[in-house]
C-alpha positions in Angstrom: -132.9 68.4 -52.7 -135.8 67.7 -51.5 -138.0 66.4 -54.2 -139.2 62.3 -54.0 -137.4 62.0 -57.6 -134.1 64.1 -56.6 -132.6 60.9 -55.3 -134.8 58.5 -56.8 -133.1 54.8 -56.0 -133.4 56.2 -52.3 -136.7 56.8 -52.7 -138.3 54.0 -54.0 -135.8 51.4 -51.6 -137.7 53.5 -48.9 -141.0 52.8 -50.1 -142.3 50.7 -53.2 -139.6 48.6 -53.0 -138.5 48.5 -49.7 -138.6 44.5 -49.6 -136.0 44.3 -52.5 -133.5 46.6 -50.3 -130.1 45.3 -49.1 -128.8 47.5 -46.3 -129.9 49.7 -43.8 -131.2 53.2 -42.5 -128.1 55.0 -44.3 -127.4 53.3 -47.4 -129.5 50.9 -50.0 -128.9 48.8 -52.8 -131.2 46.8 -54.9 -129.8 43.1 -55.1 -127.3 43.2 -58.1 -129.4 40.3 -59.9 -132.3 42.6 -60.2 -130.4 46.2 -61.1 -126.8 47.6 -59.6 -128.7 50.4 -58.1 -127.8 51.9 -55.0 -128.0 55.0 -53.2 -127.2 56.7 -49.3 -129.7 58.7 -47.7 -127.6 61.9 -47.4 -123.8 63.0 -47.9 -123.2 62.8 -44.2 -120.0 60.9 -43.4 -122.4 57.8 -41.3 -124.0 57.4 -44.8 -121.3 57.1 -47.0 -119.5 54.4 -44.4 -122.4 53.1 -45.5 -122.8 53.2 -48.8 -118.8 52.0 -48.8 -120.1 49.3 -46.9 -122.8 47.8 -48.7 -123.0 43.9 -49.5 -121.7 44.5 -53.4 -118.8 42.4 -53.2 -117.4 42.8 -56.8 -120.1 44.3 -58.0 -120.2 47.7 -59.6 -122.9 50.2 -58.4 -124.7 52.9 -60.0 -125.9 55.9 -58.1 -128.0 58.9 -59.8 -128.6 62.2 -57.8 -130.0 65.6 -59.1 -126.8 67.5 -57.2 -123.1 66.0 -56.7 -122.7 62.9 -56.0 -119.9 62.4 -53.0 -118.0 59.2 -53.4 -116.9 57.5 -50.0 -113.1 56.8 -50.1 -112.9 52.8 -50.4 -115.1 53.4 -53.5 -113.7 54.5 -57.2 -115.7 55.7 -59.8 -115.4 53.7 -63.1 -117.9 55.9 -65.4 -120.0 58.9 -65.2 -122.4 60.7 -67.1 -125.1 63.4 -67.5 -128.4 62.1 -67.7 -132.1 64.2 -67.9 -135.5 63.2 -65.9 -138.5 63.5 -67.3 -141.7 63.5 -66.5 -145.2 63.7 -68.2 -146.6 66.9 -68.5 -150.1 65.3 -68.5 -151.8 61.6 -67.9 -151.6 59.3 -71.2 -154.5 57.5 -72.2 -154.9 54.0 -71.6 -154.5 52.2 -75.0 -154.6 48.6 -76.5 -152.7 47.5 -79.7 -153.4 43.2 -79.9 -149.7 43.1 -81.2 -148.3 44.1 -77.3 -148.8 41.2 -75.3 -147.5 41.3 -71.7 -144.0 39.5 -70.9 -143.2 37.3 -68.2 -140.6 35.1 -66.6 -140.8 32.5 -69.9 -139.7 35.9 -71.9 -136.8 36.7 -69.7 -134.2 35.5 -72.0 -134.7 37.2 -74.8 -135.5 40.4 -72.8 -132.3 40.1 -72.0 -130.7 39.5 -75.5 -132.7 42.2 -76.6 -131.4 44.7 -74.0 -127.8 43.2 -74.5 -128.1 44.1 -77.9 -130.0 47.7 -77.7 -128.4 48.9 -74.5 -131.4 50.3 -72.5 -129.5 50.8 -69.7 -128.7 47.9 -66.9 -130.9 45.1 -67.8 -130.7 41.9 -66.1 -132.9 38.6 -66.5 -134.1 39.2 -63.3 -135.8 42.7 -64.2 -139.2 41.9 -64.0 -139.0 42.0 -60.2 -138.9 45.5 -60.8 -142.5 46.3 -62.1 -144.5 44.1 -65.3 -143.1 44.7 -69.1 -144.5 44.3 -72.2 -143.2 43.5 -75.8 -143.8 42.8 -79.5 -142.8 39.7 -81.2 -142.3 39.1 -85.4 -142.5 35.4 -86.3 -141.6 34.5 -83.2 -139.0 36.5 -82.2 -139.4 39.5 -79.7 -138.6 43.1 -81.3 -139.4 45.4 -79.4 -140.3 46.2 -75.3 -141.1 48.4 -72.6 -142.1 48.4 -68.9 -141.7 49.7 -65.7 -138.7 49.9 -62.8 -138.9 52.3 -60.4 -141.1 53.3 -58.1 -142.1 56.0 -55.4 -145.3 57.5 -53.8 -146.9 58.9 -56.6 -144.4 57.8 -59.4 -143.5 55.1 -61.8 -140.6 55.1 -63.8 -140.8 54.0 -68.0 -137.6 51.9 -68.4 -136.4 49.7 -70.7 -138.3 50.8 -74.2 -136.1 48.9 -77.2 -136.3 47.7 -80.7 -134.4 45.8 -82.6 -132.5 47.7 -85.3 -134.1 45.4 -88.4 -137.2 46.6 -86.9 -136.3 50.4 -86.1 -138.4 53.4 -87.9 -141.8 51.2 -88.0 -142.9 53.4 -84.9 -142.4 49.7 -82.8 -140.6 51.8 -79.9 -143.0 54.9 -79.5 -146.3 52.8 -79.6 -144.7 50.9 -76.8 -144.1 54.1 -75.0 -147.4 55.4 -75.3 -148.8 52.0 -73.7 -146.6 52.3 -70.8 -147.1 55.6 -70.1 -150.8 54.7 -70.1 -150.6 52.1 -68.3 -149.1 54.0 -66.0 -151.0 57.0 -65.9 -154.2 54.2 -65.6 -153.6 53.5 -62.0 -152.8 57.2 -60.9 -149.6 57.4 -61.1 -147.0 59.8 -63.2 -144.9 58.6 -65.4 -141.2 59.3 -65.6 -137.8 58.5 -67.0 -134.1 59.2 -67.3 -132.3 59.3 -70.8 -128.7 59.9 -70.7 -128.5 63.8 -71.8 -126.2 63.1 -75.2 -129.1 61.2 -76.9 -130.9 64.3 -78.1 -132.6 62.5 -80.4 -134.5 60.0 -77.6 -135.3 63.7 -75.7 -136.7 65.1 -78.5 -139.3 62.2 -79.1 -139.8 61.8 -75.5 -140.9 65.3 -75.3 -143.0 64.9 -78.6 -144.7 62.6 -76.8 -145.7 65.0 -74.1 -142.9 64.7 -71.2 -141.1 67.7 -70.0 -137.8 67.5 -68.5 -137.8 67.8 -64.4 -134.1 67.9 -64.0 -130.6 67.2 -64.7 -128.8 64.6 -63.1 -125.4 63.1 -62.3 -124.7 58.9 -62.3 -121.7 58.1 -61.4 -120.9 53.8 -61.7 -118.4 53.2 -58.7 -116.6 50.1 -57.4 -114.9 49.0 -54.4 -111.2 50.0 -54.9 -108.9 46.6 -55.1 
């Protein structure tokens, strides 16, 4: 592997978000308030003492790797699953819609009940330390969302896209999308994702709107054995 998004939590702890990273020159770990992401940098047995060792406490961990994903003895994994990396074949263009307003640290509540309630993927009220989100409200109440998580040299990852199921099929979810990945693709950067590889249906718009998948990928969710 040797591609920047093959292990891509090692990637951006070594460089976007580098200040965020608990650990050291062998293993990483975001801090579990923001996202229980963590990663080693190789499979070699100094890394994955590492990655064993990690400040987690209780927490649970996920790692995602485009090969296997070795497992250091004092860890068990607790879930696993295929997932598929996109990218986009081509820049979006930058576009404004006055219902998408930006979210911010006043919105972090119901970003999280939002997520609780959609299941995204790990979503914590502390997200937005991540990268900047944006979302739709209806009389108040927000419906739908999208923004940004990781990052590396050249890449940002589109995470989080939602809508609530009374407000599903109103094409809420892929206008969101398309503003993202333009906002994205605004600052020079490529745009990327991961979709877990059962939900065909998500793939399919995804690649409707003009990403391609890069590679399949393994997540396992470990914890420190009892």
């Amino acid at each position: 592997m040797n591609h920047v998004l093959d292990r891509p939590i090692w990637s951006a702890l070594q460089s976007a978000h580098a200040d965020l990273a608990e650990g050291g020159k062998c293993a990483r770990r975001y801090p579990p308030s923001i996202v229980p992401f963590a990663a080693s940098a190789d499979d070699s047995p100094e890394s994955l003492d590492a990655l064993e060792n990690l400040p987690s406490g209780e927490e649970s961990m996920f790692l995602v790797e485009a090969g296997p994903i070795a497992v250091p003895p004092g860890l068990v994994v607790i879930a696993e699953a295929s997932v598929t990396q996109m990218v986009a074949e081509r820049p979006h263009e930058k576009i404004t819609d006055r219902r998408i307003q930006p979210l911010t640290e006043a919105d972090a509540a119901d970003m999280l009940d939002l997520a609780t309630l959609t299941r995204p993927g790990p979503f914590t009220l502390r997200a937005q330390s991540l990268g900047r989100f944006w979302g739709i409200r209806h009389e108040g109440r927000l419906v739908a969302m999208a923004g940004q998580r990781m990052r590396q040299t050249g890449f940002i990852e589109l995470s989080g896209l939602c809508t609530h199921p009374d407000f599903q099929g109103r094409g809420l979810g892929t206008l969101l999308f398309r503003f993202v990945a333009g906002q994205i693709a605004s600052v020079g950067d490529r745009a990327y994702l991961h979709a877990y590889a059962a939900n065909t249906s998500a793939i399919s718009l995804y690649k409707a709107q003009g990403f391609v998948v890069r590679s399949e990928m393994n997540m396992r969710v470990v914890k420190r054995r009892p």
